[in-house]
matplotlib code that plots the C-alpha trace (Angstrom):
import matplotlib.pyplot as plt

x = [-40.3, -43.8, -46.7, -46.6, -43.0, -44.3, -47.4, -44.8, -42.5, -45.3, -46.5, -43.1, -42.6, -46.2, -45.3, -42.1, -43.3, -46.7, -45.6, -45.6, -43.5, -39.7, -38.2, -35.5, -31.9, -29.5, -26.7, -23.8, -20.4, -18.4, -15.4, -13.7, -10.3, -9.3, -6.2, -5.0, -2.5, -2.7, -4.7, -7.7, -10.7, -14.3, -16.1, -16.9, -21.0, -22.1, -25.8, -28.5, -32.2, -35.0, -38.3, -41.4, -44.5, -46.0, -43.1, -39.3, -36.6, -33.1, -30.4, -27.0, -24.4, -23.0, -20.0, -20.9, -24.6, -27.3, -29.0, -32.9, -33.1, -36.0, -39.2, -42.7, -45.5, -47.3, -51.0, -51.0, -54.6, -53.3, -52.4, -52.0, -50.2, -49.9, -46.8, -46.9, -43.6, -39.9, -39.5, -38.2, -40.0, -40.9, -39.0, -36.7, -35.3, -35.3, -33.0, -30.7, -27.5, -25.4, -26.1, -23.3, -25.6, -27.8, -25.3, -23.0, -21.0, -18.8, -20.1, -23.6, -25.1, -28.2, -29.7, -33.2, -35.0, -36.1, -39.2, -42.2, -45.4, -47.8, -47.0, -49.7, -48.9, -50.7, -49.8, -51.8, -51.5, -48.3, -49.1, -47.7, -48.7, -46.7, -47.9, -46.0, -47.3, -45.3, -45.9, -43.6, -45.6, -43.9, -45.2, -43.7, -45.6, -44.0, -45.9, -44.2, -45.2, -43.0, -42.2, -39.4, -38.2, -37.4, -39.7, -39.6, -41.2, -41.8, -41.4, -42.6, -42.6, -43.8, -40.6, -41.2, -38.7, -39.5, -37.7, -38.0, -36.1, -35.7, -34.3, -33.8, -32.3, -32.1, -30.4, -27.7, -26.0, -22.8, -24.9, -27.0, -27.1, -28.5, -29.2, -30.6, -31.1, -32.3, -33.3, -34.1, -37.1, -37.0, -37.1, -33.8, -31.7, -33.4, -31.1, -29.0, -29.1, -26.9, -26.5, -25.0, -24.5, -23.6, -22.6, -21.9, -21.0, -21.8, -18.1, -16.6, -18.1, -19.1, -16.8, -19.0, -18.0, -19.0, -20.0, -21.8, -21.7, -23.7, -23.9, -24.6, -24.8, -21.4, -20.0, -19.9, -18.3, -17.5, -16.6, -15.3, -15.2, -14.8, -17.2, -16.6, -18.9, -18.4, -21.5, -21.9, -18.8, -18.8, -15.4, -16.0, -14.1, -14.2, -11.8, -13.2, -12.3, -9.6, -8.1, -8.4, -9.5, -11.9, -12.4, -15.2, -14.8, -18.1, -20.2, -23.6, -25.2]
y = [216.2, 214.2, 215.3, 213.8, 215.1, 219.0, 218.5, 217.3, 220.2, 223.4, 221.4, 220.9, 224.8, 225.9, 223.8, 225.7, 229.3, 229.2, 226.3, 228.1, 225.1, 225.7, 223.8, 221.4, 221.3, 218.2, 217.0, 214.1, 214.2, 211.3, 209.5, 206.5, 205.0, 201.2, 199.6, 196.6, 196.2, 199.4, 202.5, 203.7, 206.4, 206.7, 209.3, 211.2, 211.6, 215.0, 214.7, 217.6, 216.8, 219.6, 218.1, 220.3, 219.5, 216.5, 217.0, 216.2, 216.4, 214.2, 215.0, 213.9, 215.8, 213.1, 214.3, 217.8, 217.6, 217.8, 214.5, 214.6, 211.1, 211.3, 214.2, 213.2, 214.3, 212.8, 212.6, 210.7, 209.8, 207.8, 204.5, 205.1, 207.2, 208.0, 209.3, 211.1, 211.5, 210.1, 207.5, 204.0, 201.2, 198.8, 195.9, 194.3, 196.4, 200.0, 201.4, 204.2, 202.2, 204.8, 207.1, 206.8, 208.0, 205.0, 202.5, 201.1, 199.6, 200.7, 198.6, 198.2, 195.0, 195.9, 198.5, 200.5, 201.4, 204.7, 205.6, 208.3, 206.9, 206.5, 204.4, 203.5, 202.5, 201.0, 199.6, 198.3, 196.0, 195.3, 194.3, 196.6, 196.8, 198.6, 199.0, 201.1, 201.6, 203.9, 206.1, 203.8, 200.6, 198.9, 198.0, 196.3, 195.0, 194.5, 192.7, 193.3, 192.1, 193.1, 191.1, 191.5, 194.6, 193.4, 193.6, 190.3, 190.9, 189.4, 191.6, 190.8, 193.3, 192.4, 191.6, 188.2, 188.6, 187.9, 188.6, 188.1, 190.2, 190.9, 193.6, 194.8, 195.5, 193.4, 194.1, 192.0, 191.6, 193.4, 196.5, 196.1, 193.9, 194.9, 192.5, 192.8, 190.1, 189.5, 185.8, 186.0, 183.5, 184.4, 181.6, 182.6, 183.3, 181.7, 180.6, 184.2, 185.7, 188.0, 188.6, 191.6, 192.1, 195.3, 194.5, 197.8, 197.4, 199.7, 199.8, 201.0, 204.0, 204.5, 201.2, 198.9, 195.4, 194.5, 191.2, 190.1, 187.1, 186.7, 183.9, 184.4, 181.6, 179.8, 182.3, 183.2, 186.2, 186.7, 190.3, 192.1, 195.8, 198.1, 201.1, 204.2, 207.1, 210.5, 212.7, 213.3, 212.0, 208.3, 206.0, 203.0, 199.8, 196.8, 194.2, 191.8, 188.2, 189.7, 191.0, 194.5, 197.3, 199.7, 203.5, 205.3, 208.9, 210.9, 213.1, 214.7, 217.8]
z = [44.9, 45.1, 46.4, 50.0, 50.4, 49.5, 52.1, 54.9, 53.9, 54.6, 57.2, 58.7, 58.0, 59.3, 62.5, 63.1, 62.2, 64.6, 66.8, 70.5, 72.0, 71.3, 68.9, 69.8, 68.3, 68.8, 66.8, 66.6, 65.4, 65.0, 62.8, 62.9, 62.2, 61.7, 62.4, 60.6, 58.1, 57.1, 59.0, 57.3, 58.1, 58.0, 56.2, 59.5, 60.3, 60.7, 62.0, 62.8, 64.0, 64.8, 66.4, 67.7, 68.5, 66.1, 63.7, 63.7, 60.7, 61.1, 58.4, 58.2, 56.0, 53.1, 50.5, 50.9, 50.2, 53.1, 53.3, 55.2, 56.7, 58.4, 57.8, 59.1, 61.6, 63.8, 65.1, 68.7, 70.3, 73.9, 72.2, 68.5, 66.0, 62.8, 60.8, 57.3, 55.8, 55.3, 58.1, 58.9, 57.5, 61.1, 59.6, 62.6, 64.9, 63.9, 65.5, 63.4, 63.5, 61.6, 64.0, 66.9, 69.9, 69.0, 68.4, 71.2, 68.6, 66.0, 63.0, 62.1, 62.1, 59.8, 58.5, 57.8, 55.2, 54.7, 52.2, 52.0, 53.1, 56.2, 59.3, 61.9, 65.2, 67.9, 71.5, 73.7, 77.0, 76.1, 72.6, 69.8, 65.7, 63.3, 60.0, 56.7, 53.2, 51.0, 47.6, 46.0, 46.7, 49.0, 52.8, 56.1, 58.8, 63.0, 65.9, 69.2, 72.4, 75.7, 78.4, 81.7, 79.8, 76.4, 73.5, 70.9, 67.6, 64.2, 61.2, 57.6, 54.2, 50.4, 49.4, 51.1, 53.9, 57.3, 61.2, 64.1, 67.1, 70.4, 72.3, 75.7, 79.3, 82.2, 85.4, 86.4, 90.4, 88.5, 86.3, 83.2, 80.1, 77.1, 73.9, 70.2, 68.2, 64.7, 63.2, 59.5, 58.7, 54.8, 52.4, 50.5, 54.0, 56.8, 59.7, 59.0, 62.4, 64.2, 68.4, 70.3, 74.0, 76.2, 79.6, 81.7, 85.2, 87.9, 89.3, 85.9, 85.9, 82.1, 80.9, 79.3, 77.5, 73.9, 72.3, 68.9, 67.1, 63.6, 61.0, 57.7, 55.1, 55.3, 57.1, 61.2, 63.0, 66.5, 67.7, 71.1, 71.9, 74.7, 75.1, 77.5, 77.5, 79.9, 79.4, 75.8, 74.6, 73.4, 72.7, 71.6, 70.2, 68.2, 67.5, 64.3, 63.9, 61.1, 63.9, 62.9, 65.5, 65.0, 66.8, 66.9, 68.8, 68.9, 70.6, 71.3, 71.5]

ax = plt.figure().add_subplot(projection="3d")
ax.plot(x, y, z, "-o")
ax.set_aspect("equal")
plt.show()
């Protein structure tokens, strides 16, 4: 373990031994099963997060071992923060897609990067900046701006990739519509770009309609799914362009 992963752990453990705010317990359980010519299962996600007061720890069980996904804490002052730990690098949208309480889909249409360093974060007026360096010298940069409830930003890191996104919700005479979008600008895949939509009327009472589209190189991909979600339970579905269904069942805690 290197040295800014033993500083995170006694402060993690000094925060949750004198902290006098509770500490906060929630979990997800999900697993998945795909129909096509044959029927095939997921490895199911066990997840387990405990935050406090400046800190928070995410883990996910994987084959048996206990996997920390996420350890940091964080100093706020009004507009800025910064983070010292294990955390997502702000490269595109980060949003913990393997996680099913944060993804309305079944499949993940990109994913995050997780290292030790610092992130900095600063919004104001609208305008946000995102910074990461980590220990093992690499760094990723966001600039966000948000406007009529969606927030489009441009993303670059030292490995000479570069994004830019946009995601949000915007009220529609039938419910809400929610979008994410990522367009890669790097040199070796530019034009690579992938689009989903969640449409969830007010009359269907937790039904909610799924579509995505993505290109990459050669190759495009258009996808449909149903979602339905009563309290903390989640059922969600996608049918690919292979014509093969996926099922995720999960739920929250």
């Amino acid at each position: 373990m290197n040295r800014l992963n033993k500083i995170l752990s006694v402060l993690c453990v000094v925060g949750m031994i004198f902290a006098q705010n509770p500490i906060t317990v929630s979990g997800e359980l999900s697993t998945t099963v795909t129909l096509g010519d044959t029927m095939s299962f997921d490895s199911p996600y066990t997840g387990l997060t405990l935050s406090g007061e400046g800190w928070h720890l995410s883990s996910q069980l994987s084959e048996g071992a206990v996997v920390v996904e996420e350890a940091s804490y964080s100093l706020d002052a009004n507009f800025a923060s910064l983070t010292l730990g294990k955390q997502r690098m702000p490269f595109g949208l980060t949003v913990p897609w393997h996680r099913p309480g944060s993804n309305p889909y079944v499949s993940e249409p990109s994913t995050q990067t997780y290292s030790d360093g610092i992130g900095v974060s600063v919004e104001l007026m609208g305008i946000g900046v995102e910074a990461f360096v980590g220990n093992d010298k690499i760094y990723s940069t966001r600039l966000s701006y948000g406007v009529l409830g969606h927030s489009v930003g441009v993303s670059a890191d030292n490995n000479d990739r570069m994004l830019v996104d946009a995601s949000g919700t915007t009220d529609i005479f039938i419910g809400s519509l929610t979008s994410y979008f990522e367009y890669d600008l790097s040199e070796e895949t530019s034009g690579d770009f992938w689009y989903r939509v969640v449409v969830a009327p007010e009359f269907t009472k937790g039904v909610s309609a799924l579509v995505g589209y993505s290109s990459t190189g050669d190759e495009t991909d258009t996808m449909y799914g149903v979602g339905y979600q009563y309290g903390n339970a989640y059922l969600r579905s996608e049918l690919s362009a292979e014509g093969d269904v996926s099922v995720r069942v999960s739920y929250s805690f």
